[in-house]
C-alpha positions in Angstrom: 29.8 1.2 83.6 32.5 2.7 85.5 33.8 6.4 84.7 38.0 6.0 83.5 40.1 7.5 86.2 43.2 7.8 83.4 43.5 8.8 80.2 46.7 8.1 77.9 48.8 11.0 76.4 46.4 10.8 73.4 43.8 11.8 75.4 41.9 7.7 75.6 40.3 6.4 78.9 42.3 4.1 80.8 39.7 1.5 82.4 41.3 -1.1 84.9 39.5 -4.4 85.2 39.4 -5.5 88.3 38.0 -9.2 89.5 34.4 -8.9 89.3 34.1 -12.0 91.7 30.9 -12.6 90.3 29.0 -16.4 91.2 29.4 -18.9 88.4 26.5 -18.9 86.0 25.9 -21.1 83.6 25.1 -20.8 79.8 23.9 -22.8 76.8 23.9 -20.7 74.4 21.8 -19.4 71.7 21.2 -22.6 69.3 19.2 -19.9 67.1 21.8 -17.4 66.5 24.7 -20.0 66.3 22.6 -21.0 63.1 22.3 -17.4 61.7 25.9 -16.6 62.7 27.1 -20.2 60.9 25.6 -19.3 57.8 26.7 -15.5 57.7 30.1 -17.0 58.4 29.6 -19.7 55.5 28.4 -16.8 53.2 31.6 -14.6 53.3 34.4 -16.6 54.8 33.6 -20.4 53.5 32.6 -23.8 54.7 33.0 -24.4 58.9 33.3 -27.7 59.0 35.0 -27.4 62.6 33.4 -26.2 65.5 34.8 -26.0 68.5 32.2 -25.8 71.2 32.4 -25.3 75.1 31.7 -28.2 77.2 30.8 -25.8 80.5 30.3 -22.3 79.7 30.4 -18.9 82.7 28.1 -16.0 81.4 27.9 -16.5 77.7 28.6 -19.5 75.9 31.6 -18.8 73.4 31.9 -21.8 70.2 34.5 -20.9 67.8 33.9 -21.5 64.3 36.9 -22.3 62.2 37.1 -22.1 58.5 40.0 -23.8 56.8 42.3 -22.3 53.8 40.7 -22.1 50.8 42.2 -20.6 47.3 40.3 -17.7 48.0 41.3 -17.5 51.8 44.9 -19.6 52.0 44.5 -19.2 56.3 42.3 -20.4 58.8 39.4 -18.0 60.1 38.6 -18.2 63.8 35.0 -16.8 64.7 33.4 -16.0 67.7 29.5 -17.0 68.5 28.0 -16.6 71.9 29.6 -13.2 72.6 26.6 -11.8 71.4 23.7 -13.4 73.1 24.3 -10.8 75.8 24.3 -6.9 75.0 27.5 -5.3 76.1 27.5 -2.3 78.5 28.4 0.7 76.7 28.8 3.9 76.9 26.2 6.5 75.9 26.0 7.1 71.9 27.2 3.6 71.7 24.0 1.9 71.7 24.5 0.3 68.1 27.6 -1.0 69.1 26.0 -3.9 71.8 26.6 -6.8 70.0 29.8 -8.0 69.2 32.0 -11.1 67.5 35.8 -11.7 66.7 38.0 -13.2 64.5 41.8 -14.3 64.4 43.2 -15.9 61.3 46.3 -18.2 61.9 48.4 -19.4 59.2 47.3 -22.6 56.7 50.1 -24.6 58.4 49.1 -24.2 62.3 48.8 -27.3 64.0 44.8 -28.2 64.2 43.8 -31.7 65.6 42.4 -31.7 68.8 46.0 -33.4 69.7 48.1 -30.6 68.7 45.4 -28.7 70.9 46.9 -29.9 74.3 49.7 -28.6 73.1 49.8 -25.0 74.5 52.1 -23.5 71.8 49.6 -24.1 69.8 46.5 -23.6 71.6 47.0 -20.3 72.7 45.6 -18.3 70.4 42.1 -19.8 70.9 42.5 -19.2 74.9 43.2 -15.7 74.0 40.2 -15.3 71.6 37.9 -17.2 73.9 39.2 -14.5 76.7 38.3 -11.8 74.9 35.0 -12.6 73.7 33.9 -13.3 77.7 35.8 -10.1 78.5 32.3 -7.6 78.1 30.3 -9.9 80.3 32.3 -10.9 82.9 33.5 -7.5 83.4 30.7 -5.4 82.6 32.5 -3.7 80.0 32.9 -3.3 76.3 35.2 -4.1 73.2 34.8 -1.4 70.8 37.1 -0.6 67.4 40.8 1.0 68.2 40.2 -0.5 71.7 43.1 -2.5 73.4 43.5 -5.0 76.0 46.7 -5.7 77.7 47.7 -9.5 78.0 47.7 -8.2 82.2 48.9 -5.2 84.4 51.8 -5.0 83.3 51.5 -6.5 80.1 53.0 -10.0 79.7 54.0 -12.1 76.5 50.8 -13.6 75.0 51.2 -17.4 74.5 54.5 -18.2 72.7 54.5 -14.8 71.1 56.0 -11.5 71.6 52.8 -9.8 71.8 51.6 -8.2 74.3 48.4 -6.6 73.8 45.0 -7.2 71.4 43.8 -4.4 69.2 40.2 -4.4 67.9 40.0 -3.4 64.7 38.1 -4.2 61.1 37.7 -7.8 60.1 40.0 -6.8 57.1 41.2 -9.9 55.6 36.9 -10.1 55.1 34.5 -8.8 52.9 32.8 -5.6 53.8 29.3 -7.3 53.7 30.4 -9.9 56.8 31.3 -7.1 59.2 28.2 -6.4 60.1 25.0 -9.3 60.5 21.2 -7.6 61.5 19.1 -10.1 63.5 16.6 -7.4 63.8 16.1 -4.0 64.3 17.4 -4.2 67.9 20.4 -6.3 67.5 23.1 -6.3 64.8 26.4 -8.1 65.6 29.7 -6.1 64.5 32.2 -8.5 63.9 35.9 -7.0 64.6 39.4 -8.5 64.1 41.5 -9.1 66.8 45.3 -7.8 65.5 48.0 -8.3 68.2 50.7 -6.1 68.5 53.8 -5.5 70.4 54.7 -3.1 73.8 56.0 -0.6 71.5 53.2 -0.4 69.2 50.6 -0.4 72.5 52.7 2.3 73.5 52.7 4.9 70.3 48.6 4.0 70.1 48.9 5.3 74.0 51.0 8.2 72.8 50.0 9.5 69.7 46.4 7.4 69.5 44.9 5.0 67.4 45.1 6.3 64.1 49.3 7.4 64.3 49.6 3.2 65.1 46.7 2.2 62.4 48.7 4.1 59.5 51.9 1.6 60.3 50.0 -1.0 60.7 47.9 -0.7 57.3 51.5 0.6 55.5 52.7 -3.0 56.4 49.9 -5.0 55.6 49.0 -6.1 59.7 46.0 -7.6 59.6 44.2 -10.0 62.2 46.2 -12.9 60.4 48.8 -13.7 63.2 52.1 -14.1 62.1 54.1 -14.5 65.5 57.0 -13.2 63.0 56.5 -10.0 61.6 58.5 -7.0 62.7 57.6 -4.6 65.2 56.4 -1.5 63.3 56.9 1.3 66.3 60.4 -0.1 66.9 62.5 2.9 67.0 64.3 2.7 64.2 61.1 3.6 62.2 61.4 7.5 64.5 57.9 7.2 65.4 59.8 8.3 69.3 
């Protein structure tokens, strides 16, 4: 893993990922822990009667696993498999931290049939969670809690949205008990939420660091639920600069 040659104002590496050019490898994917990760994921979050699997797959094969509204949980729950088959490469002290998944929750009424799929408007957010789950391996990298990823260099718009950047966090709109799943000894898969903020909130997490953007966030309820229309919480009128 390379050494950052940045840091932000708060002190954080900067790592830039460059194209790793790597040759295309194939993956199938881990049929056993697809089952394990299913049934932690019909445990906590509820039924997945939806899976949306890849058809040709570079690295690690990545199948999201969507849970539709229930009473208890009025919002669809996008979840990651296949990120984990591979370890991630991190950073010493990290070692526990290997084995990763993700989840986005979009709103009851998002467009779901495979139809409303081609549509990009309202595809987009499964592109984006599909990116970041390949992200470690194709990279040789990590995806770790407070970390973010820019939508590019610079930042552009992600999707329809006026988001910018993803910020890993706690699967919050879940139970304790489903953030973390042991396979073994060796292997236990930390599932984060993917919250994704604006410029102006990537730039107070650069500033001040993660926590200074966390306490806005948690004051006004952001969560990993996207709502492409909630308000900017490091918009100056708040005199965060």
């Amino acid at each position: 893993m390379s050494e950052p040659g940045e840091f932000t104002e708060s002190g954080q590496p900067i790592y830039r990922h460059e194209d790793p050019r790597k040759e295309f490898e194939p993956a199938c994917g881990d049929s056993e822990n697809i089952e394990v990760i299913s049934a932690h994921i019909h445990e906590y979050l509820g039924s997945t009667p939806g899976v949306c699997h890849e058809l040709i797959s570079h690295l690690v094969h990545i199948d999201l696993h969507i849970v539709p509204p229930s009473e208890e949980r009025p919002f669809y729950s996008l979840v990651t498999s296949g990120m984990s088959d591979r370890p991630m490469t991190t950073p010493e002290g990290f070692e526990k931290c290997r084995f990763a998944g993700l989840m986005i929750c979009l709103p009851a009424d998002w467009p779901m049939t495979p139809d409303d799929w081609k549509d990009e408007r309202y595809w987009w957010p499964m592109i984006h969670l599909k990116f970041l789950a390949r992200m470690p391996n194709k990279y040789d990298k990590w995806l770790g809690l407070d970390h973010t990823i820019p939508n590019g260099d610079p930042p552009e718009a992600t999707g329809t949205s006026n988001f910018c950047c993803a910020l890993i966090g706690p699967a919050s709109t879940a139970p304790e008990a489903f953030w973390h799943l042991k396979i073994n000894e060796e292997k236990i898969i930390i599932f984060y939420g993917v919250h994704l903020i604006y410029r102006e909130e990537m730039d107070l997490k650069m500033k001040k660091g993660a926590q200074a953007l966390w306490e806005l966030l948690e004051k006004n309820g952001v969560t990993e639920f996207l709502d492409v229309n909630r308000k900017n919480v490091a918009k100056k009128r708040f005199g965060i600069f």
